[in-house]
Phi, psi and omega in degrees: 000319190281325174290321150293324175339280210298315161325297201287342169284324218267321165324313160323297241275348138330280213301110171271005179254019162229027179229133165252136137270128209206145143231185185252093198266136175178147161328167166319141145036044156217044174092038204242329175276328168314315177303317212286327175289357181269336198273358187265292177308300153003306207250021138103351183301316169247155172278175182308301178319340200241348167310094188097346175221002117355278209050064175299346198269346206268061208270356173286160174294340167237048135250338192285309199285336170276334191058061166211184177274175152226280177249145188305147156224168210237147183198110167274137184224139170235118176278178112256150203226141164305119139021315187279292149319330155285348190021257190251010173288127207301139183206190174200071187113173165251039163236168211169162210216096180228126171269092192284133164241077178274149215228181185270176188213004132330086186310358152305318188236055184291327195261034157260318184291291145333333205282326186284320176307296180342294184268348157232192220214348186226138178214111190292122172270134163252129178229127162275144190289343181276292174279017180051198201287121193231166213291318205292336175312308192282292167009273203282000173273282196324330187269310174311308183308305176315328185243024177071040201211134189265185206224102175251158194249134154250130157251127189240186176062009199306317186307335170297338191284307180329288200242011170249313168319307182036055184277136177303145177314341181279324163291320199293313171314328181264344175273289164334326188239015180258298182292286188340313176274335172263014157304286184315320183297309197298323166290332184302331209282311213258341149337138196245139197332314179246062172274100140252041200228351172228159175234186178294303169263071210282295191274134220179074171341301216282331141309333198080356159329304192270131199250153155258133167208222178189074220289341194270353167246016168077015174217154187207163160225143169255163167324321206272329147338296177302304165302348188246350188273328178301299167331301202279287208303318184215046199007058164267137202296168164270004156259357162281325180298289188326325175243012169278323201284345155235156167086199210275025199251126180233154199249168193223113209254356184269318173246009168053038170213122153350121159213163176316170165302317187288314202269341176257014176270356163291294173315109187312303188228067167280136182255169136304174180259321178314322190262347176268320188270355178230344149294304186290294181294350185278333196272329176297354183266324211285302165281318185295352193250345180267320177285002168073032196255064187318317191306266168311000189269318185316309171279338167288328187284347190286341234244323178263000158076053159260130170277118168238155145307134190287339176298318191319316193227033136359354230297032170268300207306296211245113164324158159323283179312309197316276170317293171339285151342279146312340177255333181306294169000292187297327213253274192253076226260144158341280167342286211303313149331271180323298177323319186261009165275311199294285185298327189273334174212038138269123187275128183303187193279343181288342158285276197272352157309352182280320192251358150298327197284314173342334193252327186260022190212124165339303196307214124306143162256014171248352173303171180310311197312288163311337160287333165315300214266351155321294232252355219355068166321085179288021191223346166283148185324146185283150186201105157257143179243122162266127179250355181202175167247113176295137166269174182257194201279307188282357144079007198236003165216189194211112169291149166265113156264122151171193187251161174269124180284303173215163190085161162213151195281138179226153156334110186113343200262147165315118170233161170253156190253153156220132176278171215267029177233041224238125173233145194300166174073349181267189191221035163274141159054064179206121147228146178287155154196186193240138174275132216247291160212160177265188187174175185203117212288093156278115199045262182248011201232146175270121139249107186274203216213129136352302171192137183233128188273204243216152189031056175228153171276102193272197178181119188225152180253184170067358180238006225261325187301349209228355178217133189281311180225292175245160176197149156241166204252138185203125162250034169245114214269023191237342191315156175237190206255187165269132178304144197286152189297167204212075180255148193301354165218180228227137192255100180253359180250137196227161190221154145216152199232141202228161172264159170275323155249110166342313181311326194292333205318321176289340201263319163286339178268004190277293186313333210282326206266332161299322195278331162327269180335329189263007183202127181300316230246326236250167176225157165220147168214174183243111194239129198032091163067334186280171188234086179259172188227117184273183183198170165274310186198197184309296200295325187296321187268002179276342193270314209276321183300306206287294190310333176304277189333304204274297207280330182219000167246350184020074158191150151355111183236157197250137162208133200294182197269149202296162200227156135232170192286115177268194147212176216228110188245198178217137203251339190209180196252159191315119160315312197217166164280132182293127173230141188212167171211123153341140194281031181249308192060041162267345183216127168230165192237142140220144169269149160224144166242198196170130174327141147282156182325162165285145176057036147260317167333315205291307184319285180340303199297330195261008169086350186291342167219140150230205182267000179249009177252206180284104153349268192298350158287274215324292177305356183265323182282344176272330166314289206286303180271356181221033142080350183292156113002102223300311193308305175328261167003340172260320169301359196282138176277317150189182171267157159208196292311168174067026169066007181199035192268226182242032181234145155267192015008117197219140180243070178299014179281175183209115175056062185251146174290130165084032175304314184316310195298336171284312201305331154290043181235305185288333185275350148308289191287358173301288168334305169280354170231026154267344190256332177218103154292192192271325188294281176255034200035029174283150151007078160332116165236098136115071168218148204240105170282133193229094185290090198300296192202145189244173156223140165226161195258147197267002176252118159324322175300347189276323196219028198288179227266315202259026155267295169291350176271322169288004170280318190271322160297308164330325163278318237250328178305316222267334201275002197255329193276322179246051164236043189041083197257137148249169187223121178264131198243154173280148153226189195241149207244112185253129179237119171234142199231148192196158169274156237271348187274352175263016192320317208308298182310322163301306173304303186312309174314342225229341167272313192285356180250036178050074130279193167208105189307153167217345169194130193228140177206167193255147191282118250253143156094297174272168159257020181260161176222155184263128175240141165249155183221155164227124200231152181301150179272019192258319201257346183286354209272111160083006184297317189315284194334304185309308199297330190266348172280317214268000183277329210067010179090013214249336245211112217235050162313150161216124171273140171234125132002094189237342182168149159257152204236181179261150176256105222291164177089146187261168204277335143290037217201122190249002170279357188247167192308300193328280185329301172301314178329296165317296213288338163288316141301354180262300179321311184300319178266035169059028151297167147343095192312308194270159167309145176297185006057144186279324169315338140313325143031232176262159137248183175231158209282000000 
């Protein structure tokens, strides 16, 4: 059986109107690997029993022992679907290949997700029915929006609403078409202007897009089941059903007619049609199945012309939920729902590559490359995007996961690799190497493959040694790179770590460099001799810590109490302008710095303007939204730090002779002191520096570079020192869902750590309440643990990385938080206890 599988997938994997890529995007714990197993059981991989309680895709150990996703995982599957269900949809047979991807739904591990967004082209959004649409839901759509990628909706958990809830059919509809219109707002409000691929009512039961399900008793339905089973039932067409079965349409069972909204407020016993023809048989199957009432279950399956085995409806045997289960299996199985949102409205790679590659690939868009990959040519130059690194099972090598846009790969071909700092015509961060094999991912298992063609998802070996995280893979020397990943948080939290016996020392840092490689997110860096590890939050790094340990450095770690990352901005524009001259006092420099506009840090940060974009796009946004000045705007020298950070450079001099010989002097020390500023040498954020006027010397010798970048850092230190420089700390935007009477307690805990409310509602329905908050990451070390002790366990925060802020108190003042903060942070990186003096500096004129 596994061997036709593996036949029949392979078979596919040609046809390019017939593979969907796809993953399952969602909040925490609302179901998104329970829904993914009914559809691993469809293609036959698991049996019906392990279908809801498996979580086959969850395949690490500590995912299995937390019960959340951690890291994405990939499963190719092959379906056949009828003729009747396929109606006129372009296809070349009726089997298909859908490459499922399920990903966390955890904010911690949000850059799994993006990663996951990448390599496809379809993404099933799962909202749970009880607590609706929740931040990380607005996340990852927001993220889905970003990467192009369409989209279907599941509302899961509905029997809870049913049989916990006991809400009436007329609540349950309103509720239900209450997460649909605010699904629908969230694309309207974050879709970007020229989105033709979503509209304002993007998600719409009466299209099929939107599914209802249950992923833990194993069943869902679309509109279009019910219309059609209804159709066959009284030959009335299925698009009449179809558009009756939502929305404002009532059936009136006395006079056996339809009527308007208007026409039924007249009318004694007019129903909606959603809740008399498909709620009323679902809350009566629901119940009969809970109340053990075999007799009616027994007549309702007669009614639906359904067969169970009588061991199936046991009730000596077998509990309520069991039975409920098995017959739901039967009646409406999952799997078969979900399949047909995938295949019937998620667009194959031959579909969304016309309008994807434009927003992901770097080049021309009339070049060779891109007409491949437009067309996705499986017989045109190979063009792969690796988006994330597999460790392999023995933790000692690394698969390249990602997808092919065009050509196809086989075993053995020569390839060039390009990293993400890769510019055509140079040889920087470009290597050749030979792909050793391809393959293709079921859960935690490889399976290889011969050659995988163009919109297919790959796994390749033999290259992993030559890409740090991402790349793209190419056998066209002409090729440009794929735009770099966009991730939605931030790694602000830091640690360092040590072996408990020296001998281990090379095995950790041999691990520092696997786990870099094994997470998109995570940074290590080396501060004085130390091996610190950055993270998005706790929990990401308790993944990190434990995978360092067990998986890639496998020996004993010492690891310090957690740190976090601040940055160092100016509140004001330079008092007087800064001057220094090269210790020759042949070349001087002055300077001024100044604050940036508001929300231009954020723009920079969110790519909407760098140093890779169109000049004349760039001056149009700064012109029109942050007020500069066009000329200015032609002078800019470079982003910082690392060339694409939230600092500008600007080149205000007028007619100084020989500027051209300095300026990779200046744009050095710009780099280094946006990456260690003046206060506690931290980070730069959002400050605009200005080269006022130079004097230089015309014999090169004179003016060689490690003469001139410490004089020119030494100015860009003093225009920062006399620009009120303060330190901004992160903070985190906390979504907490709790019942509604432990509210007090959830506040207090969230006040002793300088938190700050921002929104609070009661969940419809429910005896829960939702709170948003924003709390310092300062303050956040142990928050969870406290908020679950002092709740009783009741009460689910998730922190996210949402903006940084100022940090009260001034930096120069050791009596104040800013000031201990400084003075700790100096300590740590073996600085100065105090701040430099400014007198220190400057020079004088």
């Amino acid at each position: 059986m596994a061997r036709q599988r593996s036949e029949a997938v392979a078979e596919t994997m040609s046809k390019t109107h017939n593979i969907r890529n796809m993953c399952v995007i969602a909040h925490v714990d609302h179901g998104k690997s329970t829904l993914t197993d009914a559809l691993v059981y469809k293609a036959g991989i698991i049996t019906e029993q392990q279908a809801g309680q498996r979580r086959f895709t969850d395949s690490l150990e500590t995912e299995q022992e937390k019960g959340i996703t951690i890291k994405s995982s990939s499963v190719s599957m092959f379906y056949e679907l009828d003729d009747q269900v396929l109606g006129d949809l372009k296809r070349d047979g009726n089997g298909f290949l859908v490459n499922l991807i399920d990903s966390p739904g955890h904010v911690d591990f949000s850059s799994e997700v993006t990663a996951a967004l990448r390599v496809t082209d379809g993404a099933l959004l799962v909202v749970d029915a009880v607590s609706g649409v929740s931040v990380q839901t607005e996340t990852v759509l927001r993220q889905a929006l970003s990467e192009r990628v369409q989209l279907t909706l599941i509302i899961n958990k509905v029997d809870r609403c049913i049989l916990e809830q006991k809400l009436e059919p007329e609540e349950l509809y309103k509720k239900l078409s209450g997460i649909i219109a605010r699904c629908n707002a969230l694309i309207a409000t974050y879709r970007s202007t020229d989105d033709t691929i979503y509209s304002d009512e993007h998600f719409n039961p009466k299209s099929g897009n939107v599914s209802f399900a249950s992923g833990k008793q194993g069943w869902a339905f679309t509109l279009s089941q019910f219309a059609t089973f209804y159709a066959e039932k009284t030959k009335v067409s299925k698009e009449k059903y179809m558009d009756r079965l939502w929305g404002e349409s009532f059936y009136s069972a006395s006079n056996k007619k339809w009527l308007s909204y208007e026409q039924s407020r007249t009318s004694d016993d007019a129903k909606r049609g959603f809740n008399q023809f498909i709620l009323q048989p679902l809350y009566q199957m629901l119940t009969a199945c809970a109340d053990l009432n075999m007799d009616e279950v027994r007549t309702l399956l007669t009614k639906i012309d359904i067969k169970l085995p009588a061991e199936k409806l046991d009730a000596t045997v077998l509990d309520s939920k069991t039975i409920m289960s098995n017959v739901m299996k039967r009646w409406l199985p999952a799997g078969e729902a979900m399949l047909h949102l995938i295949v019937l409205h998620l667009p194959s790679p031959a579909q969304a590559q016309t309008y994807r590659i434009q927003h992901l690939y770097e080049g021309p868009q009339d070049d060779q490359v891109a007409c491949s990959m437009k067309a996705c040519d499986p017989k045109g130059d190979v063009m792969i995007y690796i988006s994330k690194k597999i460790p392999a099972q023995d933790g000692s090598r690394f698969l390249c996961f990602g997808r092919i846009f065009s050509g196809t790969i086989v075993s053995g071909t020569n390839v060039r690799i390009l990293g993400p700092d890769f510019h055509p015509g140079s040889t920087s961060d470009l290597q050749i190497k030979n792909v050793t094999s391809v393959g293709v991912m079921i859960g935690d298992r490889c399976i290889q493959m011969h050659s995988v063609p163009a919109g297919n998802v790959v796994a390749l070996t033999g290259i992993d040694k030559c890409l740090l995280k991402t790349a793209t893979i190419t056998t066209n020397p002409d090729a440009h790179n794929f735009r770099v990943m966009k991730f939605s948080v931030s790694p602000v939290v830091r640690v360092a770590v040590d072996v408990k016996n020296p001998t281990d020392h090379a095995k950790l840092i041999d691990g520092l460099k696997k786990l870099v490689q094994a997470d998109s997110l995570v940074q290590v860096l080396n501060e004085n001799g130390q091996q610190v590890i950055a993270c998005a939050g706790e929990l990401h790094l308790e993944i990190c810590l434990a995978d360092l340990e067990k998986l890639h450095a496998r020996c004993e770690l010492k690891v310090a109490t957690p740190i976090v990352t601040y940055r160092e901005t100016i509140t004001a524009e330079s008092r007087q302008i800064a001057f220094t001259k090269t210790t020759n006092k042949h070349n001087k420099f002055f300077m001024r710095a100044s604050p940036l506009e508001e929300g231009l840090a954020d723009a920079i940060e969110s790519g909407r303007i760098s140093s890779k974009q169109d000049p004349k796009e760039r001056s149009k946004i700064l012109v029109e939204e942050f007020g500069w000045d066009l000329a200015t705007t032609k002078k800019i020298w470079a982003f910082g730090p690392y060339d694409n950070g939230p600092n500008i450079l600007v080149d205000s001099t007028r007619s100084v002779d020989g500027l051209g010989n300095i300026q990779d002097a200046v744009v050095a020390a710009f780099q280094w002191t946006t990456q260690e500023g003046v206060l506690a040498s931290e980070n730069l954020r959002g400050a605009r520096i200005e080269l006022l006027d130079a004097e230089i010397h015309r014999d090169s010798a004179h003016r060689r570079p490690d003469q001139l970048i410490p004089a020119i850092r030494r100015c860009l230190l003093a225009s920062l020192h006399m620009a009120e420089p303060r330190l901004l700390e992160p903070i985190f935007l906390v979504d907490v869902e709790c019942p509604t009477h432990m509210i007090g307690k959830v506040y207090s805990t969230l006040n002793k750590r300088r938190g700050q409310i921002g929104e609070e509602s009661e969940l419809s329905g429910t005896t829960l309440s939702r709170i948003k908050a924003y709390l310092p990451v300062n303050e956040s070390f142990g928050f969870t643990e406290e908020l679950r002790r002092v709740t009783s366990g009741t009460a689910f925060p998730q922190c996210q990385f949402d903006h940084w802020s100022l940090l009260p108190g001034e930096p120069f003042e050791m009596n104040t938080k800013c000031g201990q903060i400084v003075s700790e942070t100096r300590q740590r990186k073996s600085l100065s206890e105090q701040v430099p003096a400014l007198e220190s500096l400057i020079d004088r004129q």
